[in-house]
The first five atom37 places (N, CA, C, CB, O) and aatype in JSON, in Angstrom:
{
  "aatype": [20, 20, 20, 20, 20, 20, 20, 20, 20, 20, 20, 20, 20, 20, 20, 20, 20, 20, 20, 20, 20, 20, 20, 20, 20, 20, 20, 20, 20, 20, 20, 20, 20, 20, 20, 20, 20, 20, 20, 20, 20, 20, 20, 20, 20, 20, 20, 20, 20, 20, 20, 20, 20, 20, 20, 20, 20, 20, 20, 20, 20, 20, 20, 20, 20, 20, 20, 20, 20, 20, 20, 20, 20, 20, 20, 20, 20, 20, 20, 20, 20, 20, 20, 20, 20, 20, 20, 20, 20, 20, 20, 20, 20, 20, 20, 20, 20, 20, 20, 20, 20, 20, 20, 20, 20, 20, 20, 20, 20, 20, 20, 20, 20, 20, 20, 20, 20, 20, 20, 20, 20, 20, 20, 20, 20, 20, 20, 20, 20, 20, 20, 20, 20, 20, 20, 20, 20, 20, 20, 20, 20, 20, 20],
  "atom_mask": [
    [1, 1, 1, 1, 1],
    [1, 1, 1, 1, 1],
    [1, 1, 1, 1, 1],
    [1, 1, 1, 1, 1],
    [1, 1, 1, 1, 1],
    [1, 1, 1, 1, 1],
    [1, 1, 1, 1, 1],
    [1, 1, 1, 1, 1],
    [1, 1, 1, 1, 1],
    [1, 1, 1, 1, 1],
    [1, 1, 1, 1, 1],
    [1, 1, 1, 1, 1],
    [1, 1, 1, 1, 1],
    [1, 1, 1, 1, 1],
    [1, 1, 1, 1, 1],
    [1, 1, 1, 1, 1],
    [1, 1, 1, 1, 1],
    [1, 1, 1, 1, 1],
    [1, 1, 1, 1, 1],
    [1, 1, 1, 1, 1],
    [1, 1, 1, 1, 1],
    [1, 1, 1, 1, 1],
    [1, 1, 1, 1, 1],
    [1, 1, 1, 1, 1],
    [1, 1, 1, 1, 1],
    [1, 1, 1, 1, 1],
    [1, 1, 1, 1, 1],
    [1, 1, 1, 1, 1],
    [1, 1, 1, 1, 1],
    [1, 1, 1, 1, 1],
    [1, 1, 1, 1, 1],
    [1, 1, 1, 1, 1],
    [1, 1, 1, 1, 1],
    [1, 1, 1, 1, 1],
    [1, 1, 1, 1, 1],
    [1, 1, 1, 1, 1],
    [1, 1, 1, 1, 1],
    [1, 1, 1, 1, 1],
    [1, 1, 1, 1, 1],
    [1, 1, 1, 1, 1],
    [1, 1, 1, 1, 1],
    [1, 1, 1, 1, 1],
    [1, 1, 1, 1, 1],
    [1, 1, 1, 1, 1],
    [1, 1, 1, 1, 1],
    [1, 1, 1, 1, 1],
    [1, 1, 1, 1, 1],
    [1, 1, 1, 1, 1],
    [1, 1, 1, 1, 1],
    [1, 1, 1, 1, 1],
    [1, 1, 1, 1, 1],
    [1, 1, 1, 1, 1],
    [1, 1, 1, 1, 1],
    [1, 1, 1, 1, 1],
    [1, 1, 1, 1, 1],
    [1, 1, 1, 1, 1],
    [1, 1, 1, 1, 1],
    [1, 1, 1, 1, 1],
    [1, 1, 1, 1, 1],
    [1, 1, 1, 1, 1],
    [1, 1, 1, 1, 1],
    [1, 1, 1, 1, 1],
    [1, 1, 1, 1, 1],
    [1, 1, 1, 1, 1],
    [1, 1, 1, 1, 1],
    [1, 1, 1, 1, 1],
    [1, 1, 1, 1, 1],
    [1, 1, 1, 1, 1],
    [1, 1, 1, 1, 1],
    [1, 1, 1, 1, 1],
    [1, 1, 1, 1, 1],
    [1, 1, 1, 1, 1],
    [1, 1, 1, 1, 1],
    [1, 1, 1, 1, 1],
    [1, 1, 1, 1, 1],
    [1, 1, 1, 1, 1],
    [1, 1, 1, 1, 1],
    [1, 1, 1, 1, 1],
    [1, 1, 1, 1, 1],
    [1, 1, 1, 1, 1],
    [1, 1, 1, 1, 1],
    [1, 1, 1, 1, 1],
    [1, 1, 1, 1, 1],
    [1, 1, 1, 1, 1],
    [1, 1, 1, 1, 1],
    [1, 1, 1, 1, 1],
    [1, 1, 1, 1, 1],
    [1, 1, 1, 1, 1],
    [1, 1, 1, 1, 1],
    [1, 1, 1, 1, 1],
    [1, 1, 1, 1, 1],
    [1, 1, 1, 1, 1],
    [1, 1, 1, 1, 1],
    [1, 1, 1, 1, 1],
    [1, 1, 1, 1, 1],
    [1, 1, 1, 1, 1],
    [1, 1, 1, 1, 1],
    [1, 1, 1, 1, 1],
    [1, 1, 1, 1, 1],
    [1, 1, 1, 1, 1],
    [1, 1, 1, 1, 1],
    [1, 1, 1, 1, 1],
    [1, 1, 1, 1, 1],
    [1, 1, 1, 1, 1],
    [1, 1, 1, 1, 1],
    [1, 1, 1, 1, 1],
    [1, 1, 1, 1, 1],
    [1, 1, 1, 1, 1],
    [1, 1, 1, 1, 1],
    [1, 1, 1, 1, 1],
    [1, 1, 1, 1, 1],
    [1, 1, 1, 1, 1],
    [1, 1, 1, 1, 1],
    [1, 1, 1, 1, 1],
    [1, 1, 1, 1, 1],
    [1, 1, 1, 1, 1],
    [1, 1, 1, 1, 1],
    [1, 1, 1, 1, 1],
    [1, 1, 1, 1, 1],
    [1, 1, 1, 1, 1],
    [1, 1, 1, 1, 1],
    [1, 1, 1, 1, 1],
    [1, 1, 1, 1, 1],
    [1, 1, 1, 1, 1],
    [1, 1, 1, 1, 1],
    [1, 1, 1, 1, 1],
    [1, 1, 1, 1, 1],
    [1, 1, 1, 1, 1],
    [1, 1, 1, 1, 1],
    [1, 1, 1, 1, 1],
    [1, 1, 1, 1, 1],
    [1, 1, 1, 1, 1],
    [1, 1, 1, 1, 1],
    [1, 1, 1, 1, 1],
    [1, 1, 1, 1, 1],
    [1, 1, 1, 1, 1],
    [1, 1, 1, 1, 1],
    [1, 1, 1, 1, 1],
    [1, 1, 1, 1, 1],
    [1, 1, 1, 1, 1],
    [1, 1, 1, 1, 1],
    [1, 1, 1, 1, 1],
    [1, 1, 1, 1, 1]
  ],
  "atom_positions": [
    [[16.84, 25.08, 23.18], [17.08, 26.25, 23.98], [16.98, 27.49, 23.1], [18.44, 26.16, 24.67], [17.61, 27.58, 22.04]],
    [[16.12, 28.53, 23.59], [16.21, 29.88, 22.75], [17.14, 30.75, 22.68], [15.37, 30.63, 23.0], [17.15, 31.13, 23.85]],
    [[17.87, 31.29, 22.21], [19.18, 32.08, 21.69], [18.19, 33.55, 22.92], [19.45, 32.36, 19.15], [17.0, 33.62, 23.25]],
    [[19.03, 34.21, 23.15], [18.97, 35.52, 23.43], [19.69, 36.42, 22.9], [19.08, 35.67, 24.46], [20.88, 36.38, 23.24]],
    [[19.39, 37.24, 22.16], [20.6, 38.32, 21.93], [20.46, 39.71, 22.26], [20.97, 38.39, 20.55], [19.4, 39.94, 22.85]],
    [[21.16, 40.68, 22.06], [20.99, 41.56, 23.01], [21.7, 43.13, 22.98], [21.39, 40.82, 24.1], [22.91, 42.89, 23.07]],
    [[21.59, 44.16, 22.92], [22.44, 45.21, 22.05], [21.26, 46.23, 22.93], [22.51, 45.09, 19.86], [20.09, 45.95, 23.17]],
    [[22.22, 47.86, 23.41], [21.54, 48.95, 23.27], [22.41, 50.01, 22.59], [21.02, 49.34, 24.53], [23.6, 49.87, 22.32]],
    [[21.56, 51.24, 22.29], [22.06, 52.36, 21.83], [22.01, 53.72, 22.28], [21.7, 52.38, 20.89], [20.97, 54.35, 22.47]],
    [[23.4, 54.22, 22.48], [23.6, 55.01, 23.51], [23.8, 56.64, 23.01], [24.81, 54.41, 24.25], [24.88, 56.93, 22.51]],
    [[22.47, 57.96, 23.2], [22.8, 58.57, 22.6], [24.23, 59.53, 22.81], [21.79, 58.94, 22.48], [25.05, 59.42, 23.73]],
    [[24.26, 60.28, 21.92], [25.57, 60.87, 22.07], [25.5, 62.53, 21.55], [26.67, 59.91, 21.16], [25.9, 63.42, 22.3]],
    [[25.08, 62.76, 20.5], [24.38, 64.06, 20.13], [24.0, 64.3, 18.83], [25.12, 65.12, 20.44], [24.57, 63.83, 17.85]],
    [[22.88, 65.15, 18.78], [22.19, 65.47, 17.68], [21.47, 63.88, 17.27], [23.28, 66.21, 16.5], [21.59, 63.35, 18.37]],
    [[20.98, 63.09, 16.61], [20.81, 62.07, 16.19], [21.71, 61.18, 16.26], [20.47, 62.18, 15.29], [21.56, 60.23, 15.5]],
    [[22.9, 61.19, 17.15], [23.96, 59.99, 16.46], [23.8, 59.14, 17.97], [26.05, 60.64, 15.89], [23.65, 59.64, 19.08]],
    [[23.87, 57.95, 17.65], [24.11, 56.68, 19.16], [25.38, 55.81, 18.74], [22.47, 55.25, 19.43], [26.04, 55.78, 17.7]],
    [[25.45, 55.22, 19.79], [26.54, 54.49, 19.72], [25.9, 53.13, 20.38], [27.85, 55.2, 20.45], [25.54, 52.94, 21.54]],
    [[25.88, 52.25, 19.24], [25.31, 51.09, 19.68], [26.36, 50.09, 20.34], [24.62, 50.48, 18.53], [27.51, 49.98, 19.9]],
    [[25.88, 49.39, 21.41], [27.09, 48.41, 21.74], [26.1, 47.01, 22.19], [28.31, 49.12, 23.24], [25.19, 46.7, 22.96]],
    [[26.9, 46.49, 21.21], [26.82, 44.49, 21.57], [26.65, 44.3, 22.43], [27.83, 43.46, 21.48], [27.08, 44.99, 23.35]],
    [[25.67, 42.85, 22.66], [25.84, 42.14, 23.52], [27.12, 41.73, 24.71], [25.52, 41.42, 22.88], [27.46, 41.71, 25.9]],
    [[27.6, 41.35, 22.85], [29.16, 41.41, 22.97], [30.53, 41.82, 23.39], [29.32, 41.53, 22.47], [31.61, 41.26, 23.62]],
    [[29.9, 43.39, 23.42], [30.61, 44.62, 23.51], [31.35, 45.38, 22.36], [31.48, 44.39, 24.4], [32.15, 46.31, 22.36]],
    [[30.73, 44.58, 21.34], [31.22, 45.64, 20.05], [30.57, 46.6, 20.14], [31.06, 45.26, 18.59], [29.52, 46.65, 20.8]],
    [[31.12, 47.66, 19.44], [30.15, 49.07, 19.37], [30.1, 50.57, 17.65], [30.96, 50.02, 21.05], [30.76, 51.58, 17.42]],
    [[29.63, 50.27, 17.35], [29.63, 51.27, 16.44], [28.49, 52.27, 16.32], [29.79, 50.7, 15.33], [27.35, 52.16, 16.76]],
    [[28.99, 53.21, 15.66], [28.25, 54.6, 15.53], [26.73, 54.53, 14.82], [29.22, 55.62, 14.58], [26.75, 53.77, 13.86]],
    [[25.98, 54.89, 14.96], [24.49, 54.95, 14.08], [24.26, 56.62, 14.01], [22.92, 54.04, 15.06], [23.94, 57.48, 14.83]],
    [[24.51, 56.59, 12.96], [23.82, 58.37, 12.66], [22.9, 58.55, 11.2], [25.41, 59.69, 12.39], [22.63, 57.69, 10.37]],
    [[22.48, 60.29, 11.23], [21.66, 60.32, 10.34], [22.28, 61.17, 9.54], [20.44, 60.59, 10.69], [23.24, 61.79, 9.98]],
    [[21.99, 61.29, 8.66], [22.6, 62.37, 7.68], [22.51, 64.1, 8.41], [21.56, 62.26, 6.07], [21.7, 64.49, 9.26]],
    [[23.41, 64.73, 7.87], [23.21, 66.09, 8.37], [21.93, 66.77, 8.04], [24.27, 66.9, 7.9], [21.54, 67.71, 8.74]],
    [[21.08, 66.25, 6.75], [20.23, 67.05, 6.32], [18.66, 66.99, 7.35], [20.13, 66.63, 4.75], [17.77, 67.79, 7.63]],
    [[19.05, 65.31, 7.73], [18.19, 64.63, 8.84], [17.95, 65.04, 10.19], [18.64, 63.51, 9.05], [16.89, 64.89, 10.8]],
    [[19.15, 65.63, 10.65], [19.31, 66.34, 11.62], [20.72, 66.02, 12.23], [18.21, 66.17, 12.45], [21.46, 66.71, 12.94]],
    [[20.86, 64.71, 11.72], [22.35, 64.1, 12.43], [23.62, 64.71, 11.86], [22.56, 62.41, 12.17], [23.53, 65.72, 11.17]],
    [[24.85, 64.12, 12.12], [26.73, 64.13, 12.16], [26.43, 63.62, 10.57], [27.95, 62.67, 13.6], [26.27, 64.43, 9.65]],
    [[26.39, 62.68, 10.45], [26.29, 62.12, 9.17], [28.16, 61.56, 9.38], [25.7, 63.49, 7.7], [29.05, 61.8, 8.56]],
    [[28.35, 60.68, 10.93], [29.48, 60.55, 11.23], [29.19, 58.96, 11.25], [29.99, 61.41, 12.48], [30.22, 58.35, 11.53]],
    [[27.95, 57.99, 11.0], [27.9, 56.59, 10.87], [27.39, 56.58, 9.57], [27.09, 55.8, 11.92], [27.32, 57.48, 8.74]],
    [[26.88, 54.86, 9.5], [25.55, 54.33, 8.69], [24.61, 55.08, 9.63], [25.25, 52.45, 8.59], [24.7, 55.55, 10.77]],
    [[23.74, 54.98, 8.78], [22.17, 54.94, 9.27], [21.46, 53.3, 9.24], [21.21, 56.03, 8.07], [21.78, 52.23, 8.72]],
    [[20.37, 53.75, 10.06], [19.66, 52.43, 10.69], [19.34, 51.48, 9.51], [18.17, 52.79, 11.52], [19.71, 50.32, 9.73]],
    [[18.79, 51.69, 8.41], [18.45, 51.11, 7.42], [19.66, 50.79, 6.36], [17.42, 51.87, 6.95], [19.66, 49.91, 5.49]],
    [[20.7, 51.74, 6.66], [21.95, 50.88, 5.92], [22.34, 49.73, 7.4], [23.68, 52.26, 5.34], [21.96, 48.57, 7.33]],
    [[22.68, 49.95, 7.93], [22.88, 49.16, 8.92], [22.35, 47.69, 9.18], [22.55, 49.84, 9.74], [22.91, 46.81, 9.82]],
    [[20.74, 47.64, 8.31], [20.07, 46.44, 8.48], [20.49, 45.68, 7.1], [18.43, 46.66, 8.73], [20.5, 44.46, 6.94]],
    [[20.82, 46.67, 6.15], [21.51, 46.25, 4.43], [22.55, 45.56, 4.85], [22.14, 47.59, 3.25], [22.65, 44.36, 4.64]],
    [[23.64, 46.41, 5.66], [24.78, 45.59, 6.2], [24.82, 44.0, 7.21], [25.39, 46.64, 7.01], [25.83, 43.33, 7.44]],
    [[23.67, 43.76, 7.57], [23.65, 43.02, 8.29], [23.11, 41.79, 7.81], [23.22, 43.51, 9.18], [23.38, 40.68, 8.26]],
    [[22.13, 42.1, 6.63], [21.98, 40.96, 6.25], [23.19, 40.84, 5.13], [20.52, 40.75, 5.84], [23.7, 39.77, 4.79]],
    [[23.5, 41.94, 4.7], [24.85, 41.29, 3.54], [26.01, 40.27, 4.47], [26.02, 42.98, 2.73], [26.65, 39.35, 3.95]],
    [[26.09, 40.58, 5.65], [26.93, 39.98, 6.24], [26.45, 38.55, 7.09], [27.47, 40.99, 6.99], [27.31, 37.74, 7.42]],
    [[25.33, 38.38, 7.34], [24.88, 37.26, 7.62], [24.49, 36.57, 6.29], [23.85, 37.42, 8.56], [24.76, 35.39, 6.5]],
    [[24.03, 36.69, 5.09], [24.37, 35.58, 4.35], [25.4, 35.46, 3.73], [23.65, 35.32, 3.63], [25.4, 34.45, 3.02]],
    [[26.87, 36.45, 3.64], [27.86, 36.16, 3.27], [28.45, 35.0, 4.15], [28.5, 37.27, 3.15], [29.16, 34.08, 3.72]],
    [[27.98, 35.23, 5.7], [28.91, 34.43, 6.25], [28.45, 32.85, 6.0], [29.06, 34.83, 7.76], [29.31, 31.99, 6.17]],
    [[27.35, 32.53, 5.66], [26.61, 31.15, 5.51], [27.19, 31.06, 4.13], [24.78, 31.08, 5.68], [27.73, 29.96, 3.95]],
    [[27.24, 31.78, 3.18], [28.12, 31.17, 1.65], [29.57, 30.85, 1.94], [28.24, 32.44, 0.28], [30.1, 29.85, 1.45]],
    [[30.19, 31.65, 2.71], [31.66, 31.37, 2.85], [31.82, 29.93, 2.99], [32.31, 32.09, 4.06], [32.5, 29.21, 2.26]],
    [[30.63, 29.34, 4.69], [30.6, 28.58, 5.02], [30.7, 27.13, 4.72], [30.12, 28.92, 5.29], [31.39, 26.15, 4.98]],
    [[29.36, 27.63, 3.87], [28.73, 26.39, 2.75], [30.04, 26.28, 1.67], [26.95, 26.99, 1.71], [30.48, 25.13, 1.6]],
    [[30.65, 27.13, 0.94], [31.73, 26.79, -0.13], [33.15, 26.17, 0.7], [32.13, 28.35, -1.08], [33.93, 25.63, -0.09]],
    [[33.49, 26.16, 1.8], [34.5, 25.94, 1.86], [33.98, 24.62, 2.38], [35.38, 26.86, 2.45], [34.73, 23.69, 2.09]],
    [[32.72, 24.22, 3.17], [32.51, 22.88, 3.49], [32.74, 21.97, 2.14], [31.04, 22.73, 4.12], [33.16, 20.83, 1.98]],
    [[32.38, 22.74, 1.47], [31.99, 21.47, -0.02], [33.94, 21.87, -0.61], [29.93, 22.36, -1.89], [34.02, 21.47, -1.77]],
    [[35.01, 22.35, -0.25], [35.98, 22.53, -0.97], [36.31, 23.39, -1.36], [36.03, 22.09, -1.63], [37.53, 23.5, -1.46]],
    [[35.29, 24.76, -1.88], [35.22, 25.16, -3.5], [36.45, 25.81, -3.07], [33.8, 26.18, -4.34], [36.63, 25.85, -1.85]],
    [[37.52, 26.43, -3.99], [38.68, 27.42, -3.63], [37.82, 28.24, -4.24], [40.33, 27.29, -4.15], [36.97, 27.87, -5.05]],
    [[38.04, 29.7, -3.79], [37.8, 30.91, -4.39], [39.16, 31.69, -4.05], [36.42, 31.61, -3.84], [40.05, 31.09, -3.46]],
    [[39.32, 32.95, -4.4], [40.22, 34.23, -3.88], [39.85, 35.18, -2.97], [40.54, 35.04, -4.85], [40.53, 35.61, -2.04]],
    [[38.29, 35.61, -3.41], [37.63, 37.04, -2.86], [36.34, 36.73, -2.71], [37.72, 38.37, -3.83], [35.88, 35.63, -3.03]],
    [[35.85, 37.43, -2.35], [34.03, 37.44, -1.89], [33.66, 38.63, -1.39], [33.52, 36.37, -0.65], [34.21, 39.17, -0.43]],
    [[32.18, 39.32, -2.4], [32.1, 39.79, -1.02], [30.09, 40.06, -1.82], [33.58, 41.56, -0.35], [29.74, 39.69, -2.94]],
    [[29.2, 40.74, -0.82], [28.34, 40.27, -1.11], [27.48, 41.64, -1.03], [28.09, 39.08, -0.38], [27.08, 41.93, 0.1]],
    [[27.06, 42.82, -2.45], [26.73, 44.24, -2.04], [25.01, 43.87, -1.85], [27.24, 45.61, -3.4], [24.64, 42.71, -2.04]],
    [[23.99, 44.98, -1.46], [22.73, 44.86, -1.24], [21.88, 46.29, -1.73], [22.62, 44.49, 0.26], [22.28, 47.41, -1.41]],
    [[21.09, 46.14, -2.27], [20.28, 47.33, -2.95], [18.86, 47.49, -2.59], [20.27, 47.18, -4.44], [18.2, 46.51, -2.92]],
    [[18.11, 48.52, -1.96], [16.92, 48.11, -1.13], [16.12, 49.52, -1.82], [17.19, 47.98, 0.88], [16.66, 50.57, -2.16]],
    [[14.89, 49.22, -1.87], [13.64, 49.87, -2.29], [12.94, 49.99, -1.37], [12.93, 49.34, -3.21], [12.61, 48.93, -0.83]],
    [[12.36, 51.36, -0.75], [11.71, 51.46, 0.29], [10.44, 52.17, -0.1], [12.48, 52.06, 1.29], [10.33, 52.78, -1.16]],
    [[9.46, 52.07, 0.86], [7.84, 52.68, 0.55], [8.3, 54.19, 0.76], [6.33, 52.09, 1.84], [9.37, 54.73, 1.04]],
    [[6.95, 54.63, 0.49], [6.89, 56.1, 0.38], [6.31, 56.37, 2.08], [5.7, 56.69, -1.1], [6.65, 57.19, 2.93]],
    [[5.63, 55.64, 2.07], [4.63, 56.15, 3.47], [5.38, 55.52, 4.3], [2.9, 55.7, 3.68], [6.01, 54.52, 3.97]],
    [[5.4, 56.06, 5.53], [5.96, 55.72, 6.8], [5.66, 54.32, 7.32], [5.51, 56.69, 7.76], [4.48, 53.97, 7.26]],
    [[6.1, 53.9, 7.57], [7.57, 53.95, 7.96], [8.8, 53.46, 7.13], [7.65, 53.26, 9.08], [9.88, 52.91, 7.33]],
    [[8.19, 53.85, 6.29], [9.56, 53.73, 4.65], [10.07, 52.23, 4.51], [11.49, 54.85, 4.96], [10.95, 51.87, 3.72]],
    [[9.38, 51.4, 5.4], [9.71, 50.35, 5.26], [10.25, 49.29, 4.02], [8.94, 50.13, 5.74], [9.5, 49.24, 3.04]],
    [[11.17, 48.64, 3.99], [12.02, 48.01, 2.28], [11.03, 47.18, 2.11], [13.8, 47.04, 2.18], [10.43, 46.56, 2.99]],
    [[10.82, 47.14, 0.68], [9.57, 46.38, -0.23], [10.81, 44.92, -1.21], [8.53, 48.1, -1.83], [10.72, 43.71, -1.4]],
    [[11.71, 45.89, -1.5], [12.31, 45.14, -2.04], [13.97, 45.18, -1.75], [11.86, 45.3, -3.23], [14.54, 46.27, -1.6]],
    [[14.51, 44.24, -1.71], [16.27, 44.15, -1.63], [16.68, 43.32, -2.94], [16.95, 43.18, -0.04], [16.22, 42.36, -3.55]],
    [[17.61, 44.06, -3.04], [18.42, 42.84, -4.21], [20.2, 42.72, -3.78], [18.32, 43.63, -6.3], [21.07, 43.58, -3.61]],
    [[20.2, 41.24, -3.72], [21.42, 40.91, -3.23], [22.58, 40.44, -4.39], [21.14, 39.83, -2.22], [22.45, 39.67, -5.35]],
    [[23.71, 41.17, -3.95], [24.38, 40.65, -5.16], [26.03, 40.08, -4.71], [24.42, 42.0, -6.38], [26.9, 40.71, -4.12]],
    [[26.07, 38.72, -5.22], [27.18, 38.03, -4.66], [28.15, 37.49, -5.56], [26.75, 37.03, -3.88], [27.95, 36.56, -6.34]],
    [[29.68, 38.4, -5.33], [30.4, 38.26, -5.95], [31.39, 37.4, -5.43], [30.62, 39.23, -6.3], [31.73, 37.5, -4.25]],
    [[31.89, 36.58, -6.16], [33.24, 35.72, -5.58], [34.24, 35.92, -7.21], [32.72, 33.49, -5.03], [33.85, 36.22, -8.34]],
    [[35.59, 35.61, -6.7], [36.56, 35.87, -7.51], [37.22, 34.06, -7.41], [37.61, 37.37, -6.9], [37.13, 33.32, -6.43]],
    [[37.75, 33.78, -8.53], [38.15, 32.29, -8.01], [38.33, 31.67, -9.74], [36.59, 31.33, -6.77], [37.54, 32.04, -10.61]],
    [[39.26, 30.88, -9.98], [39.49, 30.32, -11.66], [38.7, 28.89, -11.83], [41.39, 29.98, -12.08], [38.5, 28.21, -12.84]],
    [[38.18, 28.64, -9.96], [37.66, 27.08, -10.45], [36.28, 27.44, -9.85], [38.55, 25.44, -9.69], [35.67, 26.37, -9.9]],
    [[35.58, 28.23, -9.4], [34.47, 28.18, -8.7], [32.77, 27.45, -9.74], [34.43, 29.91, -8.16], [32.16, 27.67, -10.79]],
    [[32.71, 26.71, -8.76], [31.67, 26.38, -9.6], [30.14, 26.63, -9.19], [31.87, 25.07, -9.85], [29.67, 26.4, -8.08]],
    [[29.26, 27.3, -10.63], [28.27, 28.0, -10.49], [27.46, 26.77, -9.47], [27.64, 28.53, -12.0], [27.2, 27.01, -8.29]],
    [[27.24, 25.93, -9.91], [26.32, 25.0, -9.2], [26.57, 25.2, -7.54], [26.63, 23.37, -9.72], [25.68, 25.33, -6.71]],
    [[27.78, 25.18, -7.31], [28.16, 25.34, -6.1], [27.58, 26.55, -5.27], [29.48, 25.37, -6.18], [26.92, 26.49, -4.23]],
    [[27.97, 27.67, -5.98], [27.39, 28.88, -5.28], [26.4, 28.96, -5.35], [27.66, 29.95, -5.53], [25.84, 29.7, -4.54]],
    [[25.76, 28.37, -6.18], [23.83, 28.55, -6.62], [23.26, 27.88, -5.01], [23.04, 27.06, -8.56], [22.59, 28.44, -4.14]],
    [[23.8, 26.53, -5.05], [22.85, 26.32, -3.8], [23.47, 26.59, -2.29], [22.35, 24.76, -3.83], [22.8, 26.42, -1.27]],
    [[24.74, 27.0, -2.29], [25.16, 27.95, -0.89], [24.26, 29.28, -0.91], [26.98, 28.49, -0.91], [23.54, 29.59, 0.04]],
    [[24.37, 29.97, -1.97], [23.0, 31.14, -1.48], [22.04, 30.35, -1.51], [22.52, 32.53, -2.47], [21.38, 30.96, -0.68]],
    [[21.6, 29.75, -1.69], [20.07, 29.21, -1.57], [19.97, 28.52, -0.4], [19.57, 28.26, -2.71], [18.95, 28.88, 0.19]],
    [[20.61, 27.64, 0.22], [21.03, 27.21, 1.86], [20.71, 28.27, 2.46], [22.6, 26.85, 2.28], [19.76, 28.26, 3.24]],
    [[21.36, 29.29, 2.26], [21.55, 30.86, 2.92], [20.3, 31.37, 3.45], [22.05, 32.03, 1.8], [19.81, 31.58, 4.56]],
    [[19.86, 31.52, 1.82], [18.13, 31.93, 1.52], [17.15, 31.36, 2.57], [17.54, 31.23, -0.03], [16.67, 31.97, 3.53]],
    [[16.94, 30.12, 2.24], [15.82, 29.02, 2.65], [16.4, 29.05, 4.1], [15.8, 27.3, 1.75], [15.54, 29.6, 4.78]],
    [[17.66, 28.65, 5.03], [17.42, 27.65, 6.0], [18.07, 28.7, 6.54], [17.84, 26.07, 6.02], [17.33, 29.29, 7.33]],
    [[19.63, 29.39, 6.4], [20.7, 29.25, 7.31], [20.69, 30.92, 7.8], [22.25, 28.59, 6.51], [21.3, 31.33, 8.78]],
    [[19.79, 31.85, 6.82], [20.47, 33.32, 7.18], [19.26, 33.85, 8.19], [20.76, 34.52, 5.59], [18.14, 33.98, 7.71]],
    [[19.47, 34.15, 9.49], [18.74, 34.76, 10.64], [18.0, 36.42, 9.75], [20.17, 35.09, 12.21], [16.86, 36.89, 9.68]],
    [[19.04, 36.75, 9.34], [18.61, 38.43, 9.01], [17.2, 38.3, 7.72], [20.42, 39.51, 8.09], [16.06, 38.76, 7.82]],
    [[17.67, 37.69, 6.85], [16.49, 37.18, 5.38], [15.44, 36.69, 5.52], [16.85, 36.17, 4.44], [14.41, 36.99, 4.92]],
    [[15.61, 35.64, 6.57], [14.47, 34.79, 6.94], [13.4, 35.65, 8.12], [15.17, 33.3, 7.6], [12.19, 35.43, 8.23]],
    [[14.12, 36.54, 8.83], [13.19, 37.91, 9.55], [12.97, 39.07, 8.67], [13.96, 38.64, 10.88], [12.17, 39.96, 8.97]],
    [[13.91, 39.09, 7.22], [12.72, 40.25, 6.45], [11.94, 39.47, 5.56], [13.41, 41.59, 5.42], [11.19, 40.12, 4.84]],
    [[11.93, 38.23, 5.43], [10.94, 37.49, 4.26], [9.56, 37.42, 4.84], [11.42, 35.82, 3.84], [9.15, 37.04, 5.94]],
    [[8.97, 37.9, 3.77], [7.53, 38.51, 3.93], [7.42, 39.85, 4.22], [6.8, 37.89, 4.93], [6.27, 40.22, 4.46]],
    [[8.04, 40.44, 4.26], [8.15, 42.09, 4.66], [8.81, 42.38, 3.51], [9.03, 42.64, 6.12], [8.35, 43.5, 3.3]],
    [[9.49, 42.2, 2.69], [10.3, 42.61, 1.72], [10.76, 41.97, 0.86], [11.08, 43.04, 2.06], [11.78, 41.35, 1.16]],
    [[10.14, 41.81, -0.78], [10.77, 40.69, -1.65], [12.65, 40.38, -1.81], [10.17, 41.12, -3.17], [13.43, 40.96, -2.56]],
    [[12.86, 39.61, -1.13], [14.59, 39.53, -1.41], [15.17, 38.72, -3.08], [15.3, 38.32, 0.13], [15.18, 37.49, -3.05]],
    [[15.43, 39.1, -3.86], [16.14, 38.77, -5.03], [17.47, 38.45, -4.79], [16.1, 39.77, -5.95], [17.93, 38.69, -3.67]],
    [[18.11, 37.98, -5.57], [19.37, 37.65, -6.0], [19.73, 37.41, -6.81], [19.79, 37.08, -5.68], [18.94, 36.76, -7.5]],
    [[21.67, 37.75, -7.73], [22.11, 37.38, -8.66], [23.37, 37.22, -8.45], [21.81, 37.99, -9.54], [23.66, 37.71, -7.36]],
    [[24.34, 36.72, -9.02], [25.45, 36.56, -8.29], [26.61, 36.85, -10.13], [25.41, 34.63, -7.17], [26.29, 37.14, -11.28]],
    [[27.87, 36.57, -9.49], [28.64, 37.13, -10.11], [30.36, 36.09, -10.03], [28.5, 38.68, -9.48], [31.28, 36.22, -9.22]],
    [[30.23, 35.3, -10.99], [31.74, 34.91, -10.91], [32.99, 35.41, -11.39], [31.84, 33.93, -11.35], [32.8, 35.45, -12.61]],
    [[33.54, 35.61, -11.29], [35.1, 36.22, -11.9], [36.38, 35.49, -11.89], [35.56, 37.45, -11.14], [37.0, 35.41, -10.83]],
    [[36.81, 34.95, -12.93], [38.32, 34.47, -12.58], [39.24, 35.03, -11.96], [38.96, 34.24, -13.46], [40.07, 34.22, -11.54]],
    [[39.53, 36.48, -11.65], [40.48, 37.02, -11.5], [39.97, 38.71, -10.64], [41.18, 36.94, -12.97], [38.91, 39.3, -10.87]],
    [[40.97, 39.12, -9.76], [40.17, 40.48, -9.41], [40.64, 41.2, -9.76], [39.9, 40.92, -8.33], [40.2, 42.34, -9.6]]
  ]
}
């Protein structure tokens, strides 16, 4: 069966909308003041940074706690390179995934992002081929 999903965005003024979920969540989308907007949200292209940071965070959480691992913290930042010519489209992202934890083991997290990567993340797997995605990650005993 095919998933449907489903979201519009509702303007409000100057450049800013208010997007609402399928769901009925809703948050702000604006542009910077210099852009023309409030500069009172993200913008569209942070917004897509945020979305994939948060769709493959949620598949690592997933994957580490299936296999056991304890950690403390997590969280997962994103860095994107965009073209010059329109439509500025990202060439490159680099993902960077931090967990905090005294027993975490690298092997472990290596192939939960890579699960992430390859099979499990909706957002990565619709910019792969449009945009080289990298990764490096980051353990810490302590925060």
């Amino acid at each position: 069966m095919t998933a449907v999903r489903s979201g519009k965005a509702i303007w409000n003024q100057g450049l800013q909308f208010v997007g609402i979920s399928g769901s009925g969540h809703g948050t702000v989308i604006d542009a910077p003041p210099e852009k023309g907007g409030l500069g009172a949200g993200p913008g569209n292209t942070e917004l897509l940074l945020l979305a994939l940071c948060g769709c493959t965070g949620m598949d690592v959480i997933s994957i580490l706690r299936k296999k056991r691992i304890d950690f403390d913290d997590f969280e997962v930042a994103a860095e994107g390179e965009t073209s010059d010519d329109l439509p500025n489209r990202f060439t490159k992202i680099e993902l960077v995934y931090r967990v905090w934890g005294a027993d975490v083991s690298e092997t472990a997290l290596e192939r939960s992002i890579a699960l992430s990567k390859e099979k499990y993340c909706t957002v990565s797997n619709t910019l792969s081929g449009v945009a080289e995605i990298s990764y490096r990650y980051e353990i810490n005993p302590e925060r």
